[in-house]
N, C-alpha and C positions, 0 to 999 in steps of 0.2 A: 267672475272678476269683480273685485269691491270699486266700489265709487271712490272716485276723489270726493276731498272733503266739502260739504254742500255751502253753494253759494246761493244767494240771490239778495234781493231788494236793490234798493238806489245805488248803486256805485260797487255792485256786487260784495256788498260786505257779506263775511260768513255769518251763516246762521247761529243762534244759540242753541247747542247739543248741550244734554244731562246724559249721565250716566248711574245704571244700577245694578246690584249684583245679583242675581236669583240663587241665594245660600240653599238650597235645596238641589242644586246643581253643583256647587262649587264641590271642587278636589281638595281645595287645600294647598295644591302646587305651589302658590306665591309667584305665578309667572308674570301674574299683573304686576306683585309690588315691585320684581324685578321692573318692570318697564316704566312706572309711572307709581312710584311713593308715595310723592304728591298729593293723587287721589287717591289709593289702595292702601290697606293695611290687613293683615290675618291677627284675626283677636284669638282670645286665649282658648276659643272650642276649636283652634285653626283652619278656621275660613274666613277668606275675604270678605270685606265690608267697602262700602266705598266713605271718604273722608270730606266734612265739609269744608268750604274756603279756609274756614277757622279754624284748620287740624282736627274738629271733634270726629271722633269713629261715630256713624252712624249705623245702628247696629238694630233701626226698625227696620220689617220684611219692607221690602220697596220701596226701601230709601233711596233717593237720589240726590244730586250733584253735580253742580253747573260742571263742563268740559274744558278749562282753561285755554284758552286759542293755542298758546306756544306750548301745550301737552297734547294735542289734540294727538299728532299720528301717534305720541306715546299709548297715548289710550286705546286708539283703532289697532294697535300692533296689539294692546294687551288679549283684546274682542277677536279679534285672528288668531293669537296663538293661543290660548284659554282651554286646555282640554276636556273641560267639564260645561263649556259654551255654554256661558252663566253672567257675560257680562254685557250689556245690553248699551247699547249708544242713543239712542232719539234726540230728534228736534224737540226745544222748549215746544214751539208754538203749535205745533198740531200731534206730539208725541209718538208719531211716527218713526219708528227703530227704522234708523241708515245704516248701522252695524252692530252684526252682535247674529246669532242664530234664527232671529225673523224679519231679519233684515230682508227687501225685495231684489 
């Protein structure tokens, strides 16, 4: 069963979650940009990339990308339903994956 979305510090505010895509994994599906455009985009060798604040596609290996709070479960539905379980969730602060295929 996945976690709810991770809390803690002073007045339980959510953590800061990045996100990244492991393109040696990806399908190509588009399941993510289905769920979360936002972050996702399939560039023109069609595979996902994840997107910065800024809309720019980032398209180096282990790029990542702050988790917007009100995309969050977009994003965890993307990391669940992902058939090439390639998309990776972690805390900024100790990079530990909360979702995604090495998630604990």
């Amino acid at each position: 069963m996945q976690q709810e979305a991770p809390t803690g510090g002073a007045g339980g505010a959510a953590e800061a979650l990045e996100v990244w895509i492991d393109q040696d994994l990806c399908t190509g599906d588009g399941i993510c940009v289905q769920y979360a455009p936002e972050v996702f985009e399939l560039d023109i060798d069609g595979l996902a990339y994840v997107k910065s604040p800024e809309d720019e596609l980032l398209v180096e290996p282990g790029a990542t990308t702050p988790v917007p709070l009100p995309l969050l479960r977009d994003v965890v539905d993307s990391a669940k339903e992902c058939p090439g379980d390639c998309i990776h969730v972690r805390r900024v602060s100790d990079r530990v994956e909360v979702y995604g295929p090495d998630a604990e």
